[in-house]
N, C-alpha and C positions, 0 to 999 in steps of 0.2 A: 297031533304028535309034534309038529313043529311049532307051536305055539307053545305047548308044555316043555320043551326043551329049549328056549328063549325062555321062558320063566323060570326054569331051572339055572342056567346059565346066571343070567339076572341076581337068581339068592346068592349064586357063589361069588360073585363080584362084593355083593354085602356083607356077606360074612367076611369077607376077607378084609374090609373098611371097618369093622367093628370091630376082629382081631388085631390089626394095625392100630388101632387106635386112631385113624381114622375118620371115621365115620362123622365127627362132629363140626370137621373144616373140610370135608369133599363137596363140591357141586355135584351134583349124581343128575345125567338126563338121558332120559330114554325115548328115542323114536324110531320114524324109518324113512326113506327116501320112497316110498309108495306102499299103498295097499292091492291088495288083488284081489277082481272082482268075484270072484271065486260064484258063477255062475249066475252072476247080476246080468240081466237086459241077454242071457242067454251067454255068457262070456266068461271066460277062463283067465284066470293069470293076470297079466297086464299088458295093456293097449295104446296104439292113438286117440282113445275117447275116456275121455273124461268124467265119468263119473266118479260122485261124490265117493263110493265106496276104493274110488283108484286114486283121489288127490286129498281126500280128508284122513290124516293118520294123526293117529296119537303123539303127543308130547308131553313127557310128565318131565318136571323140572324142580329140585329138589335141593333151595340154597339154603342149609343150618345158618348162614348167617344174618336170615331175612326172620321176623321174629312171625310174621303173621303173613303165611302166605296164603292167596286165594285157593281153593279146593279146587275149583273148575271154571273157566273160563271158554267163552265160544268167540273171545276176539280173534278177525283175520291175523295170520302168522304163516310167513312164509321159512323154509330152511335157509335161505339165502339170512337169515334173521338168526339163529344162533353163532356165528361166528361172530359178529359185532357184540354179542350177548355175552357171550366166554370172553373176550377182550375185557370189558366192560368189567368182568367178574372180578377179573385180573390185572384191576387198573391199569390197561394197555391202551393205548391211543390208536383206533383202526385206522387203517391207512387211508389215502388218499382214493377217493372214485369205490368204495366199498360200497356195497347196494344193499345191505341188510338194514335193520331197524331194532334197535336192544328192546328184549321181552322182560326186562327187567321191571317195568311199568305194571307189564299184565301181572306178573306173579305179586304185587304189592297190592294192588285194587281191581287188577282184570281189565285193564285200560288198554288200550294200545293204539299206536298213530295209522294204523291202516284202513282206507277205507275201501281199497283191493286190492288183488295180487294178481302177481303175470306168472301163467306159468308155461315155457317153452318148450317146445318137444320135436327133437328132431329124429326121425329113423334112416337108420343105411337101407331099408330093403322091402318091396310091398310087403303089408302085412295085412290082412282081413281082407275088405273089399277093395282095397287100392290098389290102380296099376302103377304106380310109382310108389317110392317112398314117402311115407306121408310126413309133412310139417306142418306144423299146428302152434299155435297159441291163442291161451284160453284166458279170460279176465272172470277172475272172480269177487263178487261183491254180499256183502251179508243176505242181499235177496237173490241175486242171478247170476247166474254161470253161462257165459258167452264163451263159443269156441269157432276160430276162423283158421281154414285149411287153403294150404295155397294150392292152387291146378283145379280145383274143384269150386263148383257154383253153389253149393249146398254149406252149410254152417248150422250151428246148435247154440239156441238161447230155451233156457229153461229156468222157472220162477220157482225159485229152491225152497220160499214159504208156500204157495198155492199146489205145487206140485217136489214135494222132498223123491220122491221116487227117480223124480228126472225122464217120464213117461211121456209127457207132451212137449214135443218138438214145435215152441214158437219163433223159429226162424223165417217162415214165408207165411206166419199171420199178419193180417193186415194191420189188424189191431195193436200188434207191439212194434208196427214200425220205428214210431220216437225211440219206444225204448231201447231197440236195437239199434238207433243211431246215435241215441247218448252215449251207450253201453260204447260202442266201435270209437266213438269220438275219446272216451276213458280211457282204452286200449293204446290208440293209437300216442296220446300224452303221454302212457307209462312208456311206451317202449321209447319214445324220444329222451324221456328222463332219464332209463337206463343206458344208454348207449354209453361207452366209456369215452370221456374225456382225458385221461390222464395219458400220456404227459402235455401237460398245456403248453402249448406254443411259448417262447419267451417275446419274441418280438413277429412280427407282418412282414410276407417275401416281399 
């Protein structure tokens, strides 16, 4: 019922783009800010775990003024990525220390500059099996989804080709040691590249 009534909602946004006369210079895009796991791994709603069914959501993106756009694409894209995107639309020049990357590449050939994404998660209040609030961040790459929790020993690496389900927990295999130290070494580079620099110092105390 809620799904039919977002697609409901959705027609009347268009109709109302096609009455306006519209419809043929709007950008039109549709997503969400999370999926719910809606009884994935035993689990309801949304969580501090990361599965694919809670951080992979739809994004349709719909520029008339692109003549040939790709139908489907599976390039990494983060929402930190359309605000630069709409800038970009709207001959804007994004500001200074902005963290997004314009999808404007992907919707032309399916291309895009990402080869992962960081995704941050912070809670006010235990939730599931944590005695504290949990924080988390998770790197995701076209093969692996790494998640590291702070206060806890425990962490989740899973090989999104060999295993799409996200079923085997390769965190304490011995076997993916490398790869969960490249993986962590990847992480730890993003979040040094996101930290905000602006405003830059002008001059040394």
């Amino acid at each position: 019922g809620m799904i039919s009534h977002i697609d409901d909602a959705i027609g009347l946004v268009r109709v109302q783009l096609e009455a306006s006369g519209l419809a043929d210079r709007a950008v039109q895009i549709f997503t969400s800010d999370h999926g719910d796991l809606l009884g994935d791994h035993g689990l309801m709603l949304k969580g501090p775990l990361h599965y694919q069914s809670l951080i992979k959501v739809a994004c349709i993106v719909n520029d008339p003024r692109i003549a040939s756009q790709v139908p489907k694409s599976d390039a990494l894209c983060s929402s930190v990525d359309l605000g630069v995107s709409i800038l970009e639309m709207a001959e804007v020049d994004a500001h200074h220390g902005v963290q997004g990357i314009s999808l404007l590449p992907c919707l032309v050939d399916g291309s895009h500059a990402r080869d992962a994404l960081l995704i941050e998660d912070e809670y006010q209040s235990p939730v599931l099996c944590f005695d504290q609030a949990p924080r988390l961040r998770t790197l995701v790459t076209a093969r692996y989804r790494l998640t590291v929790f702070a206060d806890v020993e425990w962490g989740e690496l899973y090989d999104l080709q060999a295993d799409p389900g996200e079923v085997c927990n390769l965190w304490s295999d011995a076997n993916q040691a490398q790869v969960r130290a490249e993986l962590m070494q990847v992480l730890t580079r993003e979040l040094i590249r996101l930290a905000d620099r602006s405003p830059r110092p002008r001059s040394l105390a």
